[in-house]
ROGURO-295130 format. One record per residue (C-alpha): y, z, x; residue number from 1; residue in one letter. Coordinates in nm, 4 decimals, decimal comma. Example, Ala and Ser with C-alpha at 12.3 -4.5 7.8 and 13.67 -1.06 7.14 Angstrom:
<sites>
[site [-0,4500; 0,7800; 1,2300]; 1; "A"];
[site [-0,1060; 0,7140; 1,3670]; 2; "S"];
</sites>
This chain:
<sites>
[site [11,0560; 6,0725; 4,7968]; 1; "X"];
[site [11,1250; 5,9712; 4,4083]; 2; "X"];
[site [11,2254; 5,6536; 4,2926]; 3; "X"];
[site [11,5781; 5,7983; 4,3148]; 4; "X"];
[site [11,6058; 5,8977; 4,6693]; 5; "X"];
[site [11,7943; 5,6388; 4,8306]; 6; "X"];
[site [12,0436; 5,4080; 4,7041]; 7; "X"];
[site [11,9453; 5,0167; 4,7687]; 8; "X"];
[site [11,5815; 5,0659; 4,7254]; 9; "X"];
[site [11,4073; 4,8230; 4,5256]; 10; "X"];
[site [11,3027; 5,0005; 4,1850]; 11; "X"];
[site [11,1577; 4,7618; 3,9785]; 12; "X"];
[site [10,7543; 4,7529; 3,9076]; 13; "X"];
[site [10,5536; 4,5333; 3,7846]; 14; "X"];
[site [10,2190; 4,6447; 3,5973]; 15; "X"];
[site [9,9709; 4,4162; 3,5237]; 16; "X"];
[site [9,6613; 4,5600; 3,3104]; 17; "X"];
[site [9,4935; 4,3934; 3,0245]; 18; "X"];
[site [9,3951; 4,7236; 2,8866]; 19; "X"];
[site [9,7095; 4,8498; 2,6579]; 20; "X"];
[site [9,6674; 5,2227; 2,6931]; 21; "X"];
[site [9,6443; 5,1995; 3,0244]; 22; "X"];
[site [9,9391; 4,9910; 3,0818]; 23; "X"];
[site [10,1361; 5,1468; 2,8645]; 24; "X"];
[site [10,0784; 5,5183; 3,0101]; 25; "X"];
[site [10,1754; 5,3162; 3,3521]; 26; "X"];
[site [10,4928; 5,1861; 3,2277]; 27; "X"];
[site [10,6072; 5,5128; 3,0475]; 28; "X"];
[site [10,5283; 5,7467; 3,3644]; 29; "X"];
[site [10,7041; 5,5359; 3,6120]; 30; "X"];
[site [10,9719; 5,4332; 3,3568]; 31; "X"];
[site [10,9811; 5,8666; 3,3653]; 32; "X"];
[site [11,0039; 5,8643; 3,7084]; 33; "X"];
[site [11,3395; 5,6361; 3,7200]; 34; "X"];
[site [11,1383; 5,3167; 3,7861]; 35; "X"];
[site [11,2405; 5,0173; 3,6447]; 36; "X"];
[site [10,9001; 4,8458; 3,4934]; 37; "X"];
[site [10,7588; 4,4869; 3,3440]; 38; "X"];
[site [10,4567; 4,5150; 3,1919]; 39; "X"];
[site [10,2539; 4,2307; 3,1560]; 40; "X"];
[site [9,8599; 4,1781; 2,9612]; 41; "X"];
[site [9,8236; 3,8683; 3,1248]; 42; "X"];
[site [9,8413; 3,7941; 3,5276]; 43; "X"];
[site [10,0202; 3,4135; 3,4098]; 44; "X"];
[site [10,2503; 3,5608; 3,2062]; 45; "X"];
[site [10,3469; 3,8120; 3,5051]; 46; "X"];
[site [10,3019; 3,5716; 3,7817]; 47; "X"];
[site [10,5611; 3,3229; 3,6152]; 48; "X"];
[site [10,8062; 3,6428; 3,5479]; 49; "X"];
[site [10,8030; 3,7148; 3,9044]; 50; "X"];
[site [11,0300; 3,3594; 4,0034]; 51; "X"];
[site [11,2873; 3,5098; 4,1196]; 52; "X"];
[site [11,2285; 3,8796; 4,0760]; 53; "X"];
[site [11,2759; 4,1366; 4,3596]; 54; "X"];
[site [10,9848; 4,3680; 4,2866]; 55; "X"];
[site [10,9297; 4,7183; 4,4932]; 56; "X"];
[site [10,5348; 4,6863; 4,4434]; 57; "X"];
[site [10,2733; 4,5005; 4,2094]; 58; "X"];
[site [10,0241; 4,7405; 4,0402]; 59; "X"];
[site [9,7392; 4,4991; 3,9356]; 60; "X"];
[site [9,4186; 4,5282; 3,7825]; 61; "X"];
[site [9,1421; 4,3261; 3,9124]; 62; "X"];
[site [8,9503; 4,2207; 3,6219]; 63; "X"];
[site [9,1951; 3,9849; 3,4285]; 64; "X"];
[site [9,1388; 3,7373; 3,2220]; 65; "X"];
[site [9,2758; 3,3947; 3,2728]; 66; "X"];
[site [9,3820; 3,4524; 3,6373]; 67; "X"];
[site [9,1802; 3,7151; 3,8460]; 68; "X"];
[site [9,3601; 3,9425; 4,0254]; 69; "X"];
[site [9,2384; 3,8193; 4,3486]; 70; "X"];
[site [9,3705; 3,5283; 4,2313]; 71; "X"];
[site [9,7021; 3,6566; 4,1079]; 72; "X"];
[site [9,7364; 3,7706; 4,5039]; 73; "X"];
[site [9,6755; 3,4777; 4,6680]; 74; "X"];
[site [9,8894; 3,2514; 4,4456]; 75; "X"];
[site [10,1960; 3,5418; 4,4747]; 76; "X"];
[site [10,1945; 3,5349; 4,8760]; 77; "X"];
[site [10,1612; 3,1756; 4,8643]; 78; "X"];
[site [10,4428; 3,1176; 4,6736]; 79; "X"];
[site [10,6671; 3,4043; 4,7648]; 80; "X"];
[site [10,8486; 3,4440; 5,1169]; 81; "X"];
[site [10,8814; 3,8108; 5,0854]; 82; "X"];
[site [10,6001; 3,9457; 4,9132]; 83; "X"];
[site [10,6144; 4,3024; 4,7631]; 84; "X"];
[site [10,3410; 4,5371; 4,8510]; 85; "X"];
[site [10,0497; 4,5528; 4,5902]; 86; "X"];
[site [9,8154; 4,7792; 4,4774]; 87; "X"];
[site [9,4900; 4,7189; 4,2784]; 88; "X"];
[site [9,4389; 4,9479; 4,0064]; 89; "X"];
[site [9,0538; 4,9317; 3,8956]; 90; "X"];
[site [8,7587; 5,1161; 3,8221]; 91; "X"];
[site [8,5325; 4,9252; 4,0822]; 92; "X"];
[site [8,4890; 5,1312; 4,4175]; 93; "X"];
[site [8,8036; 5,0472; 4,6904]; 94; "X"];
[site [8,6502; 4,7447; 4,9713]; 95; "X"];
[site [8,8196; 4,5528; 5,1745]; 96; "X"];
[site [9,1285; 4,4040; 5,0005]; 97; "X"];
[site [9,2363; 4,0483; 5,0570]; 98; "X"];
[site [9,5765; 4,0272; 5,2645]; 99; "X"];
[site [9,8670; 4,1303; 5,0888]; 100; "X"];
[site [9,7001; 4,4304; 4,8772]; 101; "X"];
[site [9,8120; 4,7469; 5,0445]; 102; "X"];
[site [9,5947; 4,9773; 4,8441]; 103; "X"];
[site [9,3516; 5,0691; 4,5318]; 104; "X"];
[site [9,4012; 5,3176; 4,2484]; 105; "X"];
[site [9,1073; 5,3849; 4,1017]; 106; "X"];
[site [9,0417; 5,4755; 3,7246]; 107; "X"];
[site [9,0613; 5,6907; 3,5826]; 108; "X"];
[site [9,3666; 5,8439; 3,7944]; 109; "X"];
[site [9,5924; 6,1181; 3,7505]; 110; "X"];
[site [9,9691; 6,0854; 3,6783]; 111; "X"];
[site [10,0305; 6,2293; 4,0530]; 112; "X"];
[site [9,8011; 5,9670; 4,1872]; 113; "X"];
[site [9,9517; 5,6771; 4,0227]; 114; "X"];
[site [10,3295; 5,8137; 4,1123]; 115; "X"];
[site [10,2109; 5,9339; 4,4961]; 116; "X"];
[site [10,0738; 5,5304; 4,5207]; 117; "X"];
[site [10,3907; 5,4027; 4,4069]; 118; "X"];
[site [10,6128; 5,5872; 4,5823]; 119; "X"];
[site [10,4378; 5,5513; 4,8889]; 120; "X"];
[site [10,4329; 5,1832; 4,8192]; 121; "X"];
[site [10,7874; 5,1464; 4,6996]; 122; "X"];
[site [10,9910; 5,2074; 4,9281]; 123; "X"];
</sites>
């Protein structure tokens, strides 16, 4: 299914990845793809953009600085009645993901990875 399938879906992304290749290869293939995207370096910054947001996933690195992105996670479902689905995106190896985190993409991916996570995610 792309991001243009069905009318009423929830479209907009939100990366978070300190690394600025990275997050802006995210942004541009999703943004591709139809995707509305935010784009954030820092997991504050993009935690305080969220208020109010209706998000179709979170792709989140791990290793952040300021705010971890276990942290990020546990202050979003605390604070958010309907969470949107998020998905790690790190080089560590995939464990067991605290509630809320629905999957991992692991780096380095491939464009078909990223966009088969996300879509699977998304909708």
């Amino acid at each position: 299914m792309s991001a243009d399938a069905s009318p009423g879906v929830r479209r907009l992304v939100l990366v978070v990845e300190d690394d600025p290749a990275i997050r802006s290869l995210v942004a541009l293939t999703l943004e591709d793809e139809g995707y509305e995207v935010l784009a954030f370096e820092d997991a504050i910054e993009a935690f305080d953009a969220l208020v109010g947001l209706e998000v179709a996933c979170v792709l989140l690195d791990i290793g952040l600085p300021a705010m971890s992105g276990h942290e990020f996670v546990a202050n979003y479902l605390a604070s958010c009645s309907d969470p949107a689905p998020v998905l790690f995106m790190s080089g560590w190896p995939a464990r067991e993901f605290p509630p809320g985190v629905v999957g991992h993409i692991r780096k380095p991916f491939t464009i078909e990875e990223l966009l088969r996570s996300v879509e699977e995610h998304s909708g």
